[in-house]
Structure formats: C-alpha cells, structure tokens
C-alpha positions, 0 to 999 in steps of 0.5 A, a space after each residue: 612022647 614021640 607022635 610020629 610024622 605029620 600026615 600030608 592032607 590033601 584039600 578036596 578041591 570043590 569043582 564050581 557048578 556053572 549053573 547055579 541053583 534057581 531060586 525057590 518060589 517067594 510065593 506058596 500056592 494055595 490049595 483049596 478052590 476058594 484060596 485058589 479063585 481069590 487068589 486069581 482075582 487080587 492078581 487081576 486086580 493087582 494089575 490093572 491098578 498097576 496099568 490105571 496108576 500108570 497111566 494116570 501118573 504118565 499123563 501128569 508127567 507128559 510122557 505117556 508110556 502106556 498111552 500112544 502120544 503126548 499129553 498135548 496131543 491128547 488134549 489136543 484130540 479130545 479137543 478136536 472131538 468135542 469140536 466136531 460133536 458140537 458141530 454135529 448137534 448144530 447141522 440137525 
C-alpha cells in the first residue's frame, strides 16, 4: 500500500533568551511573627560568630583581615599599653 510523499517538517528554531531566569530563593520566609523574630536573631548571631571565628583564626595565622595590622604589631601594642598603665599607677 502506497503511503504517499514524505512531508518536509520544518524544525522550530528556539530563539536563546540572553538573560537567563533568576534563581528561586533556597530559603522560604517565614510567616508567623514569632518564626519571623527568631528567624532575625540566628541570622544575627550567625554572623557575628562568623566575624568572632574570623578574627580569631586570623590572629593565629599572622595575617589579620578583619583586624588593621600584623599580629606582631598588635602584640607589640598591647605591650606598649600595658607598659604606660604600670607607669601610670607607679607616678601616683
């Protein structure tokens, strides 16, 4: 049995967006007032365990991001200040 010609089919060409889609948020809010507060509190605190762990590991390390100089230096100050407050109570 005789089907016929084959029909020539034109794929559809899908044009490219250049932009592409943002990303869905990982995180849901949440909606009661009391999830709402906690929720602001851990993400407070969230960060400043991050600058107090920063900090800490960076003055072990010798390269102080978060702090303005070098261990060293640092040291050297506090040196300097303890210094002057033994100076201070011997002068009275």
């Amino acid at each position: 049995m005789v089907q016929g010609t084959v029909k020539n089919i034109k794929s559809k060409k899908t044009s490219k967006t250049s932009v592409p889609k943002k990303a869905a948020k990982k995180i849901i809010a949440p909606r009661k007032n009391s999830a709402i507060v906690t929720a602001k509190l851990k993400k407070k605190h969230a960060s400043a365990i991050a600058v107090n762990t920063e900090q800490l590991l960076s003055s072990r390390v010798g390269h102080l991001e978060v702090l303005k100089g070098s261990r060293r230096e640092i040291a050297k100050a506090d040196a300097i200040k303890a210094a002057k407050g033994k100076n201070d109570k011997n002068k009275k």
